[in-house]
N, C-alpha and C positions, 0 to 999 in steps of 0.2 A: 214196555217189554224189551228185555234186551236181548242181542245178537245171539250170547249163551242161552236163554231160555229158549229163543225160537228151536235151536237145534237143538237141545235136551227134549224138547216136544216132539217134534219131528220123529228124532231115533227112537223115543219111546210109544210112539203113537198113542200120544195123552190123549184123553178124546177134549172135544171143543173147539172152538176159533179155524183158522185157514188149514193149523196143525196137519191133520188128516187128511189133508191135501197132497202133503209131500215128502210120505214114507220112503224117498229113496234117498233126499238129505243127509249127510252125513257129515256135513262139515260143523265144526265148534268155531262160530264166526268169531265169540267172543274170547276163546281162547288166540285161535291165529291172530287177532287184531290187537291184542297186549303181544304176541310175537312179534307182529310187524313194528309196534309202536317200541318195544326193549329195541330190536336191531337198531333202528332209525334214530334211536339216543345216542346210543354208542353211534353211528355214524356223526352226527352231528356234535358230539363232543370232539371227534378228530376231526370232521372238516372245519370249526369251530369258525360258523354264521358271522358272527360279531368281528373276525379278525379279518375274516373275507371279505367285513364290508369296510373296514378300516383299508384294506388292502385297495379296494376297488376304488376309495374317493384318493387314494393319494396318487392310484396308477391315472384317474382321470382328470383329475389338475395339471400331472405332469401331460398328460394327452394335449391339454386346452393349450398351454406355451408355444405364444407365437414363433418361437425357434426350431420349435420342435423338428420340422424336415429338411432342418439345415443341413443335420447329420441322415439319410434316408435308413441307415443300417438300424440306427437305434430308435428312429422313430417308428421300425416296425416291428420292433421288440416290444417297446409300450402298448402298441395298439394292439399286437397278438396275446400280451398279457393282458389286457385288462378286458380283453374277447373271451378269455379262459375262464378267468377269476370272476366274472358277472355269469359266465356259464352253469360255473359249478356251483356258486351260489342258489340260482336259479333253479339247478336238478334236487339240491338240499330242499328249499322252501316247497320246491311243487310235491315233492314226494312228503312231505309232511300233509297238505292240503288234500293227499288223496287219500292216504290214511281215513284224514278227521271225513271225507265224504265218504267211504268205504263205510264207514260206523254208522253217519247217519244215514244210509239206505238202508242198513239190516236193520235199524232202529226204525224206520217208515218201514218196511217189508211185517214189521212184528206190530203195526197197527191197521195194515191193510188186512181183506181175505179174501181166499178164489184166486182167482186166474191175475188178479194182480198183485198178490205175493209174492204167486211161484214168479210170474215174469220179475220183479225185484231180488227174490233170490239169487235168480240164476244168474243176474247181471251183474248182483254183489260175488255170485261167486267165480265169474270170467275176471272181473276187476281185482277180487284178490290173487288170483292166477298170475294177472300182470304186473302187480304192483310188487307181487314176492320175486316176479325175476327181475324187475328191475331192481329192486331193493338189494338183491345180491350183485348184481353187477354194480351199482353203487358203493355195496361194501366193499367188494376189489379196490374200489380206486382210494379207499383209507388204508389196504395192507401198503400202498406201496407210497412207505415216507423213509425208502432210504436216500441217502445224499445227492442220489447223482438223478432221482427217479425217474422226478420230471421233466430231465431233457430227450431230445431227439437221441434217437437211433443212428448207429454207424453197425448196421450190419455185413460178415466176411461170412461168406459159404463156401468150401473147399472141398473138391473129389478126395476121395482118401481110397483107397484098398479095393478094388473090383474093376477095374480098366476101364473100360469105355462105360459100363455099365455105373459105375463110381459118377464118373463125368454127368452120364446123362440125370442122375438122380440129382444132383448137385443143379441144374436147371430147371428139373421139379421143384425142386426147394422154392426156386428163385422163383419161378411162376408161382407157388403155393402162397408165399408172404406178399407176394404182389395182387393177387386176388383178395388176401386177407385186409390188406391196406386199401384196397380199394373199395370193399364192403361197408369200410367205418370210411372212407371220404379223405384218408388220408395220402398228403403227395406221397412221392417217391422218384428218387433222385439216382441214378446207377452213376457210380464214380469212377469202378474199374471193371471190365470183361477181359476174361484169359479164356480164350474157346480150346477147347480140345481137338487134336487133331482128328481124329472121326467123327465124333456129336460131342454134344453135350458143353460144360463149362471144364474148366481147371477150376478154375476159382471168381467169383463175382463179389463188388464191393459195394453199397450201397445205401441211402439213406433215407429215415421215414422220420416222416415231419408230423409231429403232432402231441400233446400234451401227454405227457407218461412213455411215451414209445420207449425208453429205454426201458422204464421199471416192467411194463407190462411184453416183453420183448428180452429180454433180459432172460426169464426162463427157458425160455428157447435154446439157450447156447449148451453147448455138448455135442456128443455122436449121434447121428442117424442111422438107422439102419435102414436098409433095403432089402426085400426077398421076394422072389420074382422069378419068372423062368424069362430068361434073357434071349431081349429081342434080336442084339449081336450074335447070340449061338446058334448057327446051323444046324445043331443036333438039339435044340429045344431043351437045352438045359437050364435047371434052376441054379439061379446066379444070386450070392450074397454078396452087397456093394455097403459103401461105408459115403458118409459125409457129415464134415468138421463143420457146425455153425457156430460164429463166434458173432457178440455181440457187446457193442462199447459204447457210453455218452459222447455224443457228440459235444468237441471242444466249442466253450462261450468266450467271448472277447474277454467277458470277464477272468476268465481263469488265468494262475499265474502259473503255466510250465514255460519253464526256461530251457529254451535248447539250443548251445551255445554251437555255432559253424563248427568248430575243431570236436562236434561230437558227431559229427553228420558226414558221409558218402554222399554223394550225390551223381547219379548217374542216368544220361538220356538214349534213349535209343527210338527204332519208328515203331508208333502205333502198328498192331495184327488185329484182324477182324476185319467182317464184309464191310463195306462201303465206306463212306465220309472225305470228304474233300484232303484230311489230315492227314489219311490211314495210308500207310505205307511210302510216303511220298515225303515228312520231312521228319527229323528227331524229337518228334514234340511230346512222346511218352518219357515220363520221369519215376526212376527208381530210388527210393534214400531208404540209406541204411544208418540207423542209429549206432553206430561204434559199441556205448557201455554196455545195453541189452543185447543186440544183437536184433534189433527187430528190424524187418523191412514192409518197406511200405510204397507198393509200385500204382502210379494211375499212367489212363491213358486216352480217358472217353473225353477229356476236353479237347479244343480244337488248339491251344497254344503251349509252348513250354512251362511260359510263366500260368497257366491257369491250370494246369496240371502239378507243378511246383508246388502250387498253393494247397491244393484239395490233399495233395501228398501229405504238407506238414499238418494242416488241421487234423487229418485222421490217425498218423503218427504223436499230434499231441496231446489224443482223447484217448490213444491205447496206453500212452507217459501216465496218465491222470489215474487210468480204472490201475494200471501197475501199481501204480504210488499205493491207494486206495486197497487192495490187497496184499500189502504188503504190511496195509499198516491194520489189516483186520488180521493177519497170520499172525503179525508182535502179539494182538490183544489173546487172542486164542490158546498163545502160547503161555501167555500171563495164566490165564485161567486154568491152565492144567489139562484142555480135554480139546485138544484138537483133531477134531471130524474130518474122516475122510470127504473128498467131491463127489460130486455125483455118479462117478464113475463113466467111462468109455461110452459104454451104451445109455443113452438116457431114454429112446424112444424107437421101436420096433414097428416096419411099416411091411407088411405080409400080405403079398398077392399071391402067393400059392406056397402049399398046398389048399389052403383056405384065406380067405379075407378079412384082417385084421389090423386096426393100427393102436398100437398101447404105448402107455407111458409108463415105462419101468420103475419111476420112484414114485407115483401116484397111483396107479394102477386102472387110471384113466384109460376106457377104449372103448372104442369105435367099430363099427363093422363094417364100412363103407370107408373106402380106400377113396374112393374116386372123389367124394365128397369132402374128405380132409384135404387132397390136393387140389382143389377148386376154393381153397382159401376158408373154410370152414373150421376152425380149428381155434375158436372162444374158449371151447369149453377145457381143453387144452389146457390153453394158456390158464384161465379160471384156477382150476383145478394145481398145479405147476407155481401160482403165487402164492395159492392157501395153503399147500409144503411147504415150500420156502418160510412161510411165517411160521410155522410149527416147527420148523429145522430152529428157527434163528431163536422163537422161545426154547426150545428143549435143549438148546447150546449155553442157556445164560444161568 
């Protein structure tokens, strides 16, 4: 008996067998499980098994060379790739094997009867509950095969429009991605703090270390809004505050941006902010200004010139790269004859009074707990925010 039969019995209360047992069944096993098994092709046509495992004997030969930690930088490139690429292998095969047991429980459930049916049903039907959310978190990680996907994060968050209130939201942010990264287990690195003179941030610069962070982090970037009755107003008023989150691939040795001295400002001043042996006491904060674009790129959380120098140009030459990178998707765009606005100003609306609300303006993704988006809960968010973006980037072509 198959998974379909069992639940066409069930819903129709056929008489005979365990059947009449379990008139509250409603699930089509054998339907969702041709669901589950179409998704899972298409995932495995993109994550394509056989190149990942081509992928993984060559990243591990190069593992095994006794040279290997001559260089320390590259030899932890290899071994964090070849820790990713055995990884996602691994999520590919196992989520197939749970499928093929998924099928054969409803298939034992439709030869048992009584009380050990229902207990096989009910556990084939928690196990397909779990397998269908991971199966879509799974599919997330095939939308994002754009070029720069898989590298790390160089996230900027900036106060924008509401004074202190701007500021303070703008360290929400920062707390909100840092609970977010810490939920998946991912580092994170702060490169630069500009504190605002009352609370909150000016602006914070930072990085998260982990497979996709740009691509999956990437949708994030745009305006925030904030609404709120403001805890700065003595007369309890509702305060609307704004903040800029930008978001770039972090530059790989491998990349070729060339940025020659005579294009570059370079300018030091002292570290601001509480504490640290560095802070306020020598010029070891470095500001550079790119001349042609006009882009600046100040650090200051390392403790030397030259090591703040350095994080300066790596981040100025991953914001060079995503430049380059859309500039050369606006030429194609323009080719094509139908160039789409951005996402506009406002990309996501975060509302603590008059009522409690947080929404995604081009998704229409929302939440009604505030408190729980900014305690780093904000998957579904993101989820929602890359399966746009893949329907922008189809409906664009």
């Amino acid at each position: 008996m198959t998974g379909g039969n069992i639940t066409r019995n069930v819903a129709e209360g056929a008489p005979g067998g365990f059947c009449r047992r379990l008139p509250s069944v409603a699930t089509d096993f054998s339907a969702e499980i041709e669901r589950l098994r179409h998704t899972y092709a298409s995932i495995a046509a993109v994550s394509d098994p056989g190149a990942l495992r081509a992928r993984i004997a060559e990243l591990a030969e190069a593992a095994a060379a006794p040279d290997l930690w001559n260089d320390p930088e590259a030899a932890q490139a290899v071994t964090s790739d070849l820790s990713h690429a055995q990884a996602e292998l691994g999520r590919v095969q196992e989520m197939g094997s749970r499928i093929d047991d998924l099928e054969a429980m409803v298939e034992m459930a439709g030869e048992e009867s009584g009380q050990d049916a229902d207990d096989l049903l009910a556990e084939a039907q928690a196990d397909l509950a779990a397998i269908s959310k991971d199966l879509s978190e799974l599919e997330i990680r095939t939308l994002l095969s754009g070029e720069y996907d898989q590298r790390d994060a160089v996230v900027t968050i900036r106060s924008g429009a509401g004074g202190v209130d701007a500021a303070d939201f703008a360290e929400t942010l920062l707390r909100m991605y840092t609970r977010w990264a810490e939920r998946h287990g991912y580092p994170v690195k702060v490169l630069n703090t500009s504190y605002a003179e009352e609370a909150g941030l000016k602006s914070v610069t930072f990085e998260v270390h982990a497979p996709y962070a740009y691509g999956t982090l990437s949708v994030e970037g745009g305006t925030h809004r904030l609404v709120r009755i403001s805890p700065f107003d003595n007369q309890g008023r509702r305060q609307t505050s704004f903040a800029a989150v930008e978001v770039i691939p972090l530059i790989e040795s491998t990349d070729h941006i060339d940025v020659p001295e005579t294009d570059i400002r370079v300018d030091v001043f002292r570290s601001s902010g509480p504490g640290g042996q560095s802070v306020n006491t020598t010029d070891s904060a470095v500001r550079i200004t790119h001349l042609p674009t006009g882009l600046v790129v100040s650090m200051q959380d390392e403790k030397s010139q030259i090591q703040n120098r350095a994080a300066a140009m790596r981040v100025l030459q991953s914001r060079l790269l995503l430049l380059k990178q859309q500039e050369e998707d606006a030429r194609k765009k323009e080719l094509a004859g139908d160039v789409k606005a951005s996402w506009g100003d406002q990309m996501r609306s975060y509302v603590l009074n008059p009522y409690q609300m947080v929404k995604d303006l081009r998704t229409g993704y929302e939440v009604g707990s505030p408190e729980v988006v900014f305690d780093g809960d904000i998957d579904g968010f993101i989820d929602a925010g890359i399966r746009w973006r893949r329907q922008q980037e189809q409906d664009g072509q």
